[in-house]
C-alpha positions as a Python dict, from the first residue, in 0.01 Angstrom:
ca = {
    (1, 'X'): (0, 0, 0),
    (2, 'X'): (-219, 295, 58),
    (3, 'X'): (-515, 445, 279),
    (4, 'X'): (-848, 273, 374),
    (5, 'X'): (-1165, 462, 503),
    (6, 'X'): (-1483, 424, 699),
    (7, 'X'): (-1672, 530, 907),
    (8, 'X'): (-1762, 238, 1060),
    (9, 'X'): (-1619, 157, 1395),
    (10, 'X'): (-1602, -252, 1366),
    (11, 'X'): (-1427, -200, 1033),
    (12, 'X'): (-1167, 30, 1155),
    (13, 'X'): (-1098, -196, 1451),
    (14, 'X'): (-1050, -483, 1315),
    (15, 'X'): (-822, -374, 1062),
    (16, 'X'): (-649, -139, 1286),
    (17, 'X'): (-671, -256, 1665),
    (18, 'X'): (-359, -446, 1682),
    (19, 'X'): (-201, -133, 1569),
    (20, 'X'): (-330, 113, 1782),
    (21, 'X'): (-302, -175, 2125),
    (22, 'X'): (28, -192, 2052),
    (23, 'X'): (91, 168, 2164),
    (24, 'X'): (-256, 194, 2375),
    (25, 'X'): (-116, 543, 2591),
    (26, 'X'): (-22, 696, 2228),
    (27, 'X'): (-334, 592, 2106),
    (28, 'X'): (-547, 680, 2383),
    (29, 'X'): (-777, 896, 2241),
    (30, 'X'): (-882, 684, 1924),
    (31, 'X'): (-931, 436, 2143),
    (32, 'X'): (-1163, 559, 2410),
    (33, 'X'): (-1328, 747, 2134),
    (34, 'X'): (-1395, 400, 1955),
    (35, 'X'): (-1481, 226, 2289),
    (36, 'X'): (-1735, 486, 2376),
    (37, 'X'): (-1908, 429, 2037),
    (38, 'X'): (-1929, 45, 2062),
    (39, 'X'): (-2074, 95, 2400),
    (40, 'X'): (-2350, 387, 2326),
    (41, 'X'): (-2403, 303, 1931),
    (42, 'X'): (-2442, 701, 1866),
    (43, 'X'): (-2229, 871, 1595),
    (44, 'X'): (-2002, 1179, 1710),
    (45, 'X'): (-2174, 1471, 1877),
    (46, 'X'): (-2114, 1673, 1506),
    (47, 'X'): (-2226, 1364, 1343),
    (48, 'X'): (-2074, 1033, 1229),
    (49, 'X'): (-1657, 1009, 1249),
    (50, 'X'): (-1393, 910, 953),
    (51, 'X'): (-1177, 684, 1037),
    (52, 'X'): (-848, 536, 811),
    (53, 'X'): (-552, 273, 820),
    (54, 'X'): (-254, 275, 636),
    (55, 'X'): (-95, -32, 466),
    (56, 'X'): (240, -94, 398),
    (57, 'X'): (356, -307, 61),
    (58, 'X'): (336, -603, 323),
    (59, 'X'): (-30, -525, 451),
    (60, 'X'): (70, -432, 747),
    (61, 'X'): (-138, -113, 922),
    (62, 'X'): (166, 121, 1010),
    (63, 'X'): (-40, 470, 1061),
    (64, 'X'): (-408, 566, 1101),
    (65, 'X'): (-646, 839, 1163),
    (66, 'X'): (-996, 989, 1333),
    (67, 'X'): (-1175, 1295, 1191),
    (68, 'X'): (-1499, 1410, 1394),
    (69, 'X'): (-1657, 1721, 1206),
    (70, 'X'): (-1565, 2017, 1367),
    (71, 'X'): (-1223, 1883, 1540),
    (72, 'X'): (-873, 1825, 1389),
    (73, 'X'): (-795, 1551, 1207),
    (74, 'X'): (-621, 1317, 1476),
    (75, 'X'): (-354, 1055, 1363),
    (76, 'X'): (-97, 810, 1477),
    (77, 'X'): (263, 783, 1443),
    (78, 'X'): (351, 702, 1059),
    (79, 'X'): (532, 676, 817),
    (80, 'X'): (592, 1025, 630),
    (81, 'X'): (474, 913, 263),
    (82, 'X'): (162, 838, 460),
    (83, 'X'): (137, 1173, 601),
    (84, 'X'): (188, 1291, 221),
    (85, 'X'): (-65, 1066, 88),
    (86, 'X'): (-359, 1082, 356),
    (87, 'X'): (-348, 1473, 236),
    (88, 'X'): (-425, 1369, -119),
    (89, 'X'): (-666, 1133, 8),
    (90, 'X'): (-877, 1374, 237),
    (91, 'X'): (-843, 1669, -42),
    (92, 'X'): (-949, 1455, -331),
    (93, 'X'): (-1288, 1352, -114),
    (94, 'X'): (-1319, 1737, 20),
    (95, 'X'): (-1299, 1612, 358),
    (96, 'X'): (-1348, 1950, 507),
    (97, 'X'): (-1088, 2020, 819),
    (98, 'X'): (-1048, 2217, 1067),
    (99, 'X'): (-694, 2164, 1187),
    (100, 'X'): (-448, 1857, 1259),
    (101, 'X'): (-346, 1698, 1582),
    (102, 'X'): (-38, 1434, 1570),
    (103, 'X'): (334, 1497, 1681),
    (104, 'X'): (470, 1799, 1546),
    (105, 'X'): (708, 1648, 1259),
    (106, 'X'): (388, 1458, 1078),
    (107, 'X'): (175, 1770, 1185),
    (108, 'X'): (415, 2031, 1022),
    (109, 'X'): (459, 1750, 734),
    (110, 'X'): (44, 1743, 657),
    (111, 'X'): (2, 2100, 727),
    (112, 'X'): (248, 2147, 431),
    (113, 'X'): (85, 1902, 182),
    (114, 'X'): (-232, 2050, 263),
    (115, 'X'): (-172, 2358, 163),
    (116, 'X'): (-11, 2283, -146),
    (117, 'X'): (-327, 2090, -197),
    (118, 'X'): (-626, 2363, -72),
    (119, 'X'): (-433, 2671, -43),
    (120, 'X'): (-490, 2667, 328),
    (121, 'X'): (-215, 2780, 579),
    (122, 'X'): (-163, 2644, 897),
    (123, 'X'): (-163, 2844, 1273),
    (124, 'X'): (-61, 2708, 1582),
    (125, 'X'): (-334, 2621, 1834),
    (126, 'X'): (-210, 2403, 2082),
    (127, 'X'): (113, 2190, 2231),
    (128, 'X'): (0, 1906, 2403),
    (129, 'X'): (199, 1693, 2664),
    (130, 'X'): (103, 1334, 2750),
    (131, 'X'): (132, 1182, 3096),
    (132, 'X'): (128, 803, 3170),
    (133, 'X'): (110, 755, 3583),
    (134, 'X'): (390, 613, 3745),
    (135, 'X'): (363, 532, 4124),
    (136, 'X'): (85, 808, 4198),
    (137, 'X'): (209, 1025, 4542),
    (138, 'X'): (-119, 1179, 4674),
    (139, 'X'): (-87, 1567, 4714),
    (140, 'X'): (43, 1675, 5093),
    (141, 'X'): (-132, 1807, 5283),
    (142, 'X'): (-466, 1670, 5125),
    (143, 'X'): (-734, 1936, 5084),
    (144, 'X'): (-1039, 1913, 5322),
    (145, 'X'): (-1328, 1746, 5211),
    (146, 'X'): (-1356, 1392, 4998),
    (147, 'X'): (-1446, 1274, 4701),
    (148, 'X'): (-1771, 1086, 4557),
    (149, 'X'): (-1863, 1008, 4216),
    (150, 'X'): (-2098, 1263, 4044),
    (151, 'X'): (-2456, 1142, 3951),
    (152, 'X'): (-2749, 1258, 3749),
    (153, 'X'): (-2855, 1530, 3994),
    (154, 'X'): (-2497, 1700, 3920),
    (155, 'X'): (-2573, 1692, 3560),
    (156, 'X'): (-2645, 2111, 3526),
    (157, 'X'): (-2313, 2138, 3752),
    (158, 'X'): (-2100, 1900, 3532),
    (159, 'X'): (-2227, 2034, 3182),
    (160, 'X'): (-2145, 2402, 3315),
    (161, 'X'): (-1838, 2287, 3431),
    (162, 'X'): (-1757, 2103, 3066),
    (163, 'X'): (-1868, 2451, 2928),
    (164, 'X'): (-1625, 2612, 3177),
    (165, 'X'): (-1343, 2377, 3085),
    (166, 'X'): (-1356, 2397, 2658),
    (167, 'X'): (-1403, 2753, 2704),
    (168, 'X'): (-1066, 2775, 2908),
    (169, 'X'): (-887, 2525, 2663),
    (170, 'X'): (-1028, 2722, 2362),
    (171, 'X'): (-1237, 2476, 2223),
    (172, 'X'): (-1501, 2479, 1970),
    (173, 'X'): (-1830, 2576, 2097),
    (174, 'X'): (-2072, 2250, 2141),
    (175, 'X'): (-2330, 2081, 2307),
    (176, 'X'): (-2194, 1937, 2601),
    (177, 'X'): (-2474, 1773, 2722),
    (178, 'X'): (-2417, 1460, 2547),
    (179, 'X'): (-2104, 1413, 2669),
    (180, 'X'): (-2222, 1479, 3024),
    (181, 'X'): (-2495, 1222, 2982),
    (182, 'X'): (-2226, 920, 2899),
    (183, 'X'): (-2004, 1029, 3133),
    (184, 'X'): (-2255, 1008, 3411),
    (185, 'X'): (-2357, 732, 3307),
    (186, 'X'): (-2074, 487, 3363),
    (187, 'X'): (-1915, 689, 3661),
    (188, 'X'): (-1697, 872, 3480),
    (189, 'X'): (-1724, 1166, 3666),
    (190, 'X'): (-1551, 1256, 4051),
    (191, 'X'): (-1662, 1563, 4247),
    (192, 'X'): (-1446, 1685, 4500),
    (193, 'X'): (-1642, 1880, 4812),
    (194, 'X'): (-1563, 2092, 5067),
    (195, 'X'): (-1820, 2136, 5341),
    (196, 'X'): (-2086, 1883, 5107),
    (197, 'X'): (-2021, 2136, 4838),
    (198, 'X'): (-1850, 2083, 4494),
    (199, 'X'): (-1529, 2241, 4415),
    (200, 'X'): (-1335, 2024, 4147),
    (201, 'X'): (-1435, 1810, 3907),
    (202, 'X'): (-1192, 1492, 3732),
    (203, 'X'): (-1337, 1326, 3422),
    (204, 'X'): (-1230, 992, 3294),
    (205, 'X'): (-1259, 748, 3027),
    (206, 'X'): (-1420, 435, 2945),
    (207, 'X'): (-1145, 176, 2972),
    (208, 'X'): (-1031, -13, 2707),
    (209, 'X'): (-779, -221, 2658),
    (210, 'X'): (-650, -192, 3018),
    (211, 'X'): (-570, 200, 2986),
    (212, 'X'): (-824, 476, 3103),
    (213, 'X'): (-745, 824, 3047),
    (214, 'X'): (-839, 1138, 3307),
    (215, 'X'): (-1028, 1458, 3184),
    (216, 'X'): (-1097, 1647, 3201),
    (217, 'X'): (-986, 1798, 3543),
    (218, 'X'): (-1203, 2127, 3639),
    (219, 'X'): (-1172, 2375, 3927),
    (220, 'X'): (-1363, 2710, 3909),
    (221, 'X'): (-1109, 2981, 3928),
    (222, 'X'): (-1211, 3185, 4264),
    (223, 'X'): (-1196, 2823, 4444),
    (224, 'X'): (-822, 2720, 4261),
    (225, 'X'): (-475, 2712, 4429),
    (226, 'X'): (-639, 2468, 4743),
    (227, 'X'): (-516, 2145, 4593),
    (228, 'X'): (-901, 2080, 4523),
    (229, 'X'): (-749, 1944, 4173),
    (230, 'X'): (-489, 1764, 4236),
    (231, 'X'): (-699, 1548, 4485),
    (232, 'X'): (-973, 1502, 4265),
    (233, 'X'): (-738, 1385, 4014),
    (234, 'X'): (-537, 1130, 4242),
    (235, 'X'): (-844, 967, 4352),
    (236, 'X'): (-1002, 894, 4002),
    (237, 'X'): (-631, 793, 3891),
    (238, 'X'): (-635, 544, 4245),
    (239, 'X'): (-973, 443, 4141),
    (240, 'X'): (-824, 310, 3847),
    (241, 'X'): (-554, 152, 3956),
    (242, 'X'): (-753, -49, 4181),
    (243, 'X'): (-959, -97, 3897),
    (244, 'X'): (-687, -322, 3755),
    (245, 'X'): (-580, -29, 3475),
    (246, 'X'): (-271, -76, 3374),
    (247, 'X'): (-228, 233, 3211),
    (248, 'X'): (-336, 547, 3328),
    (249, 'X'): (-271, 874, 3106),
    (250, 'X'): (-351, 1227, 3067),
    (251, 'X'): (-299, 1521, 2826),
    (252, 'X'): (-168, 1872, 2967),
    (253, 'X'): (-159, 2193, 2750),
    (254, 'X'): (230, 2292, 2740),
    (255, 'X'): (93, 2626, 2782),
    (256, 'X'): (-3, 2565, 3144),
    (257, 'X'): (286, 2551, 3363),
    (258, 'X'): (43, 2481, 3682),
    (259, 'X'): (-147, 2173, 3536),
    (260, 'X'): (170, 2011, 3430),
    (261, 'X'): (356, 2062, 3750),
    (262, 'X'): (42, 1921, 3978),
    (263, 'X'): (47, 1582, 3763),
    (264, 'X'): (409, 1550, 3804),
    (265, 'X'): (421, 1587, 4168),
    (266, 'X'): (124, 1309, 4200),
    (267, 'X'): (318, 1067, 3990),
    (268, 'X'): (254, 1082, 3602),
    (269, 'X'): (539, 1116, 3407),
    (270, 'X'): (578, 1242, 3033),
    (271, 'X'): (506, 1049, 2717),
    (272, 'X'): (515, 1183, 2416),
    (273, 'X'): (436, 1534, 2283),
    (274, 'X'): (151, 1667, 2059),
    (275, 'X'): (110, 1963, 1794),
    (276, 'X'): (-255, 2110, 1718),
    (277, 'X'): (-248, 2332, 1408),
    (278, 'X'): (-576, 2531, 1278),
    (279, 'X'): (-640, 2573, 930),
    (280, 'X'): (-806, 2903, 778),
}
């Protein structure tokens, strides 16, 4: 019983992808994370991630977790010992943290343990709400303009509007050009237009595993309040679905009444909620 680490992607999946298929919409975000590594072969953009499964007395995985320098640490459902004992694991190799991201019992439960362990208190930075699409309802009336999928020419427009969206979100500060590169590369980016111009932008994942997950979803404030969103967002979420995706998720910020109603109205309905909580 007890934590592994590495910070190699093959390792962690083949010790830990049953686990984390099992509950693919939960696990969405170590999973596209993972996925996009295996495709591109390039460590994190603040260098190379940590990654950790927990066995039980049995040897089975029932828990793991993601760190990427710079971002909370990001773990799955688990047992609570486990939450105890991944804080004496990442203390006693001075993994150094930023916050913690997980549901808000094991969040509150780590916080604790780690600051009996570094003296570090804990602040609330976030509550997190995700979505899993039901039967998706396209927003009435639909906006004018259409939809077409964003390409290398757009890349200034989509790393501004990345820029835009952490900055909104209260991100860290980072490179986003990177990010914007893979994206583009695949497709992963929609731009909604209005009169051939740009006016909303909807991100999504890699798939893996038959789930994709949208994000993120961008409208420039003077153009908001036009449905340019919501439309953006129902035809990357229809592109999916015709894709074969059999699950197709999201994360809100609880904090934003409008974002959360718009994705309920086009069909996603909640999942599970998350706790971020900065250290220092």
């Amino acid at each position: 019983m007890g934590w592994h680490m590495t910070e190699t992607v093959e390792e962690f999946l083949a010790a830990a992808g049953e686990f984390l298929n099992a509950e693919r919409a939960r696990n969405t975000v170590v999973l596209t994370v993972t996925e996009t590594l295996r495709a591109t072969g390039a460590p994190g953009p603040e260098g190379p991630q940590l990654f950790g499964w927990w066995h039980d007395n049995g040897g089975t995985t029932r828990g793991t977790f993601m760190h990427t320098p710079t971002y909370p640490v990001l773990f799955s459902a688990m047992p609570e010992e486990a939450v105890r004992a991944l804080a004496d694991e990442l203390a006693g190799i001075r993994q150094p943290l930023t916050g913690v991201s997980a549901e808000e019992a094991s969040a509150r439960a780590f916080a604790a343990a780690w600051r009996d362990r570094t003296g570090t208190d804990a602040q609330l930075h976030r509550r997190m709400r995700l979505f899993r699409l039901g039967e998706l309802a396209w927003p009435e009336p639909i906006p004018d303009g259409d939809a077409r999928t964003a390409t290398k020419a757009d890349r200034d427009l989509v790393i501004s509007w990345f820029d835009a969206f952490a900055r909104e979100v209260n991100d860290p500060p980072r490179d986003h050009d990177a990010e914007a590169d893979e994206r583009l590369s695949y497709g992963g980016i929609t731009l909604w237009q209005a009169g051939g111009i740009p006016v909303s932008m909807a991100g999504v994942t890699r798939a893996v595993g038959g789930m994709v997950r949208v994000g993120p979803v961008y409208t420039p404030p003077e153009l908001r309040g036009r449905g340019y969103a919501g439309a953006a967002t129902a035809t990357v979420s229809q592109a999916a679905l015709d894709a074969g995706t059999a699950d197709v998720v999201l994360y809100t910020d609880l904090a934003n009444p409008t974002s959360n109603a718009l994705y309920q109205r086009i069909g996603y309905r909640p999942v599970e909620d998350r706790m971020v909580l900065a250290f220092g």
